[in-house]
C-alpha positions in Angstrom: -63.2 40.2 13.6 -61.3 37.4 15.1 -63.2 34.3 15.7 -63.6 32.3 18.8 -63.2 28.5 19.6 -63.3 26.5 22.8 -59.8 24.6 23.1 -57.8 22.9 25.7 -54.8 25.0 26.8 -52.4 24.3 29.5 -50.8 27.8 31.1 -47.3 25.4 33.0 -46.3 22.0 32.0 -47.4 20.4 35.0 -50.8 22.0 35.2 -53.7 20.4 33.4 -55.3 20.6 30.4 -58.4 22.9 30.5 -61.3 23.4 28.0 -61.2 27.8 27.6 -62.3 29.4 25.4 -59.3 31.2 22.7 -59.3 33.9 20.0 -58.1 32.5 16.2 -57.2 35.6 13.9 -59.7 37.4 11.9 -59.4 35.6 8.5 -57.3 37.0 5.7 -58.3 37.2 2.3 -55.7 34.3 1.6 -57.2 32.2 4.5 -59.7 29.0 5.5 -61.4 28.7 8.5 -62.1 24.9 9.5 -64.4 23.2 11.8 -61.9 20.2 13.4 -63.6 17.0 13.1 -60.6 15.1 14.4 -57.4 15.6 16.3 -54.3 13.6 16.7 -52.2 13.4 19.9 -48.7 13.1 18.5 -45.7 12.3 21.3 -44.4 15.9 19.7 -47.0 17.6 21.4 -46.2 15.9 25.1 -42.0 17.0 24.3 -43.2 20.5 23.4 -45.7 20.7 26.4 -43.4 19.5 29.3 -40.5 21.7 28.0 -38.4 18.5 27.0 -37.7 20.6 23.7 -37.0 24.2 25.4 -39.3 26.3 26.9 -42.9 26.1 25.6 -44.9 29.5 25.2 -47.6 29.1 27.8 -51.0 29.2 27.8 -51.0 27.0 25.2 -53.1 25.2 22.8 -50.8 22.2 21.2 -52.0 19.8 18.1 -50.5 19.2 14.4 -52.7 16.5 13.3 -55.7 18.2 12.2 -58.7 17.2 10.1 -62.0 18.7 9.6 -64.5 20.3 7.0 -64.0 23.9 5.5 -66.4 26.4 6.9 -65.7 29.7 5.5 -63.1 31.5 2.9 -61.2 34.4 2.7 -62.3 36.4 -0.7 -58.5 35.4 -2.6 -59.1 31.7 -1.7 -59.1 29.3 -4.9 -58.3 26.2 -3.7 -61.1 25.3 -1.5 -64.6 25.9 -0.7 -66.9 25.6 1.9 -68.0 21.7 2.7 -64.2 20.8 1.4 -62.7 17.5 3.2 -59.5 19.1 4.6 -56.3 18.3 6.9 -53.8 20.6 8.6 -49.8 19.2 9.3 -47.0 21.0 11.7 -46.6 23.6 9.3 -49.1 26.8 9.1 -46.7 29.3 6.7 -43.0 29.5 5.2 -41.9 32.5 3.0 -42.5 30.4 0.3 -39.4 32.7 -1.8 -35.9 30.4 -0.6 -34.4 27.9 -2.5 -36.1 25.4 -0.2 -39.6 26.8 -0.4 -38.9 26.8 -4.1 -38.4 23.2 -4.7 -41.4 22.3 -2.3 -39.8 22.1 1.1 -41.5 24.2 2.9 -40.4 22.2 6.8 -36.6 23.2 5.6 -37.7 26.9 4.9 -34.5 28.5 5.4 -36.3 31.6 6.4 -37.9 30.1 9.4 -41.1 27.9 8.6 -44.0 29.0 10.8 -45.4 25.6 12.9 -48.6 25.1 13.4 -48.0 25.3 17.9 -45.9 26.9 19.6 -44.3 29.2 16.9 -44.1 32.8 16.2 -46.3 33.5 13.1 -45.8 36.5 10.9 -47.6 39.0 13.1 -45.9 38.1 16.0 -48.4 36.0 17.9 -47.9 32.5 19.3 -49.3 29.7 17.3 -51.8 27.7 18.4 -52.5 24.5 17.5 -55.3 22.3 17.1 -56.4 20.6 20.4 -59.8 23.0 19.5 -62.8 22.9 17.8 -61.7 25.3 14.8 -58.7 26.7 12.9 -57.8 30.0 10.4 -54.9 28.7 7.9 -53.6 30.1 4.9 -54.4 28.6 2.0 -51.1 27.1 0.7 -50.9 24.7 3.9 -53.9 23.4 4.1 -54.0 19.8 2.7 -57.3 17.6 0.8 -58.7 14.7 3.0 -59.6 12.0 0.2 -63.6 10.7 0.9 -61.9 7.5 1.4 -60.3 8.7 4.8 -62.0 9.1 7.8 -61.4 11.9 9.4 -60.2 9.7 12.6 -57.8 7.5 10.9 -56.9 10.6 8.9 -56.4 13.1 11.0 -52.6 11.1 12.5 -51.2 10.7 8.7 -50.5 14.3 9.0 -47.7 13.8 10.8 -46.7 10.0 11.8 -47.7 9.1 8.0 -45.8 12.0 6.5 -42.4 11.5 9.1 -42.4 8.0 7.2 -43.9 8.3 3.9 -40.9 10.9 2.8 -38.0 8.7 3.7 -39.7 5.6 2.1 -40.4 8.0 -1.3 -37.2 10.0 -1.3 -35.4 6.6 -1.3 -37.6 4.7 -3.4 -38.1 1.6 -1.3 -40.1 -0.8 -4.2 -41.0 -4.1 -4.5 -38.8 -6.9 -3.4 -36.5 -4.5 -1.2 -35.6 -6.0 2.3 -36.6 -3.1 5.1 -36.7 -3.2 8.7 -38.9 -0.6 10.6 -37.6 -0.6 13.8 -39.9 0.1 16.9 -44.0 -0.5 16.4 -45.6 2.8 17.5 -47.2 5.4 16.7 -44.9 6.2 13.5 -43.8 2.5 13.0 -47.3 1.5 12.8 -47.4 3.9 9.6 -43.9 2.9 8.4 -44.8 -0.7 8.0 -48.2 -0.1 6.3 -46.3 2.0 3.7 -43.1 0.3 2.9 -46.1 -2.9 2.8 -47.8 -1.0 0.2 -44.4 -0.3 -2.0 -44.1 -4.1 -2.2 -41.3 -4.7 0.0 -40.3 -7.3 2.3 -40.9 -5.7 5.6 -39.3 -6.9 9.2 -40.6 -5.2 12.4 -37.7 -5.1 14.8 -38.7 -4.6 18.5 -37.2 -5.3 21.8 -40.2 -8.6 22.0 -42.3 -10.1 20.4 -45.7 -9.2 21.9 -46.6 -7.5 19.4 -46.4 -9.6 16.1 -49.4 -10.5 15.6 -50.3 -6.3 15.3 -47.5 -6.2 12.9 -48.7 -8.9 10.4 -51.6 -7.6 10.4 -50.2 -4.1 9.3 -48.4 -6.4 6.8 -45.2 -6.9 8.1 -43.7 -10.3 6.8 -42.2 -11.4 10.2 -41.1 -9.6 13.4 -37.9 -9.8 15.5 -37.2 -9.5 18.9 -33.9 -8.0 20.4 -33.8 -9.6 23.3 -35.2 -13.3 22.5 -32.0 -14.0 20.3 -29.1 -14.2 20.9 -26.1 -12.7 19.8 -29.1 -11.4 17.5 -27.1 -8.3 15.5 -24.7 -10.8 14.3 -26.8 -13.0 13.4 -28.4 -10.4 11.5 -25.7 -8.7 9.5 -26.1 -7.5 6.2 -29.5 -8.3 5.9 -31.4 -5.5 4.9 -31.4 -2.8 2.2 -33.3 -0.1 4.0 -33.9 0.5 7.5 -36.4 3.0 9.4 -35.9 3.9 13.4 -38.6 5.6 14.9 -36.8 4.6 17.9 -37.2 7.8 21.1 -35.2 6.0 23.5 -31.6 5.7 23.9 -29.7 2.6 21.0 -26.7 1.8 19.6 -26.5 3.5 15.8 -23.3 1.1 15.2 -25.8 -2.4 15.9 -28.2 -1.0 13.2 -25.8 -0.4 10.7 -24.4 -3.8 10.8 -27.6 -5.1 9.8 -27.4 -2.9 6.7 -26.0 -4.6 3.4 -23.2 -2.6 1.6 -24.7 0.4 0.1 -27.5 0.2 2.2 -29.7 3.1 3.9 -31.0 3.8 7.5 -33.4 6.9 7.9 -33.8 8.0 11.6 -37.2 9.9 12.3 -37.4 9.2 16.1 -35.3 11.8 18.2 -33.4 9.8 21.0 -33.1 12.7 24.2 -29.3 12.4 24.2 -26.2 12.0 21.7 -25.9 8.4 20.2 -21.9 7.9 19.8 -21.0 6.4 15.8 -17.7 5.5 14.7 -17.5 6.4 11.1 -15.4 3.3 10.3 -19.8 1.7 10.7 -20.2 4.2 7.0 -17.4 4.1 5.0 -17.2 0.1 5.3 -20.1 -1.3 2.7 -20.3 2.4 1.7 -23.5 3.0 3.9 -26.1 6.0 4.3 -27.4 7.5 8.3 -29.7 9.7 6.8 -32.6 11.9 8.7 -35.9 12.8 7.8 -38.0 15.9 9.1 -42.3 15.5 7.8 -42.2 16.8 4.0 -43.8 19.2 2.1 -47.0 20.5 1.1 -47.1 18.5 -1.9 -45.6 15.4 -0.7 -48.0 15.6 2.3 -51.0 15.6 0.2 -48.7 12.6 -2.1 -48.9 10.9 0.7 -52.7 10.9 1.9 -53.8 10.1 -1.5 -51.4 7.1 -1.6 -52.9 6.1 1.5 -56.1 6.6 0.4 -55.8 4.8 -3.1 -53.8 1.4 -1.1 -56.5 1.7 1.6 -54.1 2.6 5.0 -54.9 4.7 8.0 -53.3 5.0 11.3 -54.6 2.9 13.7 -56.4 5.1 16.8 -58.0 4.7 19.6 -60.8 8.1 20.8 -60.2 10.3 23.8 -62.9 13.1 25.0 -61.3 16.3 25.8 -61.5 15.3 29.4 -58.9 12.1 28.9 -56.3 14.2 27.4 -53.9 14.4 30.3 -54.4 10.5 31.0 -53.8 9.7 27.4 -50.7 11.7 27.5 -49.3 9.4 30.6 -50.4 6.6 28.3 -48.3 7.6 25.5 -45.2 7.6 27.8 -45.8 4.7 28.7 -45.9 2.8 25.4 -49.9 1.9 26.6 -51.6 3.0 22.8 -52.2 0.9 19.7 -51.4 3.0 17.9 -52.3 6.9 18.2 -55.1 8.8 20.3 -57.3 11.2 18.4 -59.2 13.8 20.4 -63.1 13.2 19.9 -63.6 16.8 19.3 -67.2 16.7 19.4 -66.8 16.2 23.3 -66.0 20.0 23.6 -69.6 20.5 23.6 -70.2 19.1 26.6 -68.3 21.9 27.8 
């Protein structure tokens, strides 16, 4: 029997969001149903939404930071109970057999990994996501909430803290390193926490300085601004080991990399809309890495919360009522959030 859940759904990307009511599948053996406690708004969801990353299955329900409690079990479940603390990320189901899935990379799954919105799962229906009051997930990618995280402050950390956490871990940023996390949002916010917690000497680079006094307290060491200094990439060459751009907008790769010392390394986890032209002269001279990251898997995603948990981080969030969805989205376009909006999901019952 397939259970129902009140949700907001949009059915076009300019209509607006509405609370309806949606069917989740009837639980599989291998499957937990949660209550969500908690959901993130992550700037993914307002891409996928408003078809700014191809055409979005409408009506749909959007959401991949999820956190709630466990509220029932399929009869093959062994990894959680009912009561259980519990978080959901972009991914719902890989085919866990490819060489990817194998060594714990389930978001590379070279099968097609199943996301948690706005995918096809493996019966065929549209995923959707977790803008609702409750969610059926298999087993194997459903994630343990520490008690030391709230679900709020949790509930973001499965994506923005995960998008950062991997490319500090895969290229073990430690203590005494020089990084730069460049742009303060709703992923930089996390970047800076984390590389903080590693030890290192961490630089927020933004376009001004307004928001400095955010980014010490996150525990960044100093914060530079673009456009208050001039001639301000050459005066910052070869100054940094690692750097981290979260940066959406349009930039220059080639400034970036001259701020890298020889041998250094820049991850990229925001998606600029358009091409950014690179010479490759800005590489092979001081034998640098451009380097990607996409989440990371299950077991780094749980790595991750309990390293959060055990240095005492959390994304920063401000609470929205299923009502102030749509205006939170403008806000989030706008650059108008410190640092991430969580749905209040016990608003839904006041529909």
């Amino acid at each position: 029997m397939t259970i129902s859940t009140k949700a907001l759904q949009k059915t076009g990307p300019n209509e607006p969001f509405k609370v309806v009511t949606i069917q989740r599948r009837d639980p599989r053996a291998d499957d937990v149903v949660i209550d969500i406690k908690a959901a993130g708004i992550c700037h993914s969801d307002i891409h996928t939404i408003r078809n700014e990353w191809g055409e979005a299955h409408f009506p749909l329900t959007v959401g991949h930071e999820i956190a709630g409690v466990v509220s029932a079990v399929g009869e093959d479940v062994t990894k959680f109970q009912v009561g259980d603390r519990v978080g959901v990320g972009c991914l719902v189901n890989s085919c866990g057999e490819c060489e990817q899935c194998q060594a714990g990379m389930e978001q590379n799954c070279l099968n097609g990994g199943v996301g948690t919105y706005n995918s096809t799962d493996v019966d065929g229906t549209i995923t959707q996501g977790g803008y609702a009051e409750k969610v059926v997930v298999n087993q194997d990618f459903v994630l343990r909430i520490p008690d030391a995280l709230d679900f709020d402050v949790a509930a973001p950390l499965l994506c923005a803290g995960i998008t950062t956490y991997s490319p500090l871990a895969r290229w073990d940023v430690k203590e005494g390193q020089k990084v730069a996390v460049v742009g303060l949002g709703g992923l930089g916010h996390m970047g800076v926490q984390i590389a903080a917690a590693k030890g290192a000497d961490v630089t927020v680079i933004s376009r001004t300085s307004r928001k400095a006094e955010e980014a010490a307290k996150l525990g960044a060491n100093r914060t530079l601004a673009t456009i208050e200094e001039e001639d301000f990439f050459k005066n910052h060459r070869g100054e940094f080991d690692f750097i981290l751009s979260t940066i959406s907008a349009e930039y220059s790769l080639e400034d970036y990399l001259r701020m890298l010392k020889p041998r250094g390394i820049m991850s990229v986890v925001g998606l600029p809309p358009e091409a950014l032209p690179l010479r490759l002269n800005r590489l092979v001279g001081g034998g640098k890495v451009l380097t990607g990251n996409n989440i990371g898997g299950i077991a780094e995603t749980q790595e991750m919360l309990d390293f959060c948990a055990e240095h005492g981080l959390g994304a920063v969030i401000e609470k929205v009522g299923v009502d102030d969805v749509d205006a939170a989205y403008e806000r989030v376009v706008a650059g108008d959030v410190k640092f991430r909006f969580v749905i209040d999901t016990a608003t839904f019952a006041e529909h």
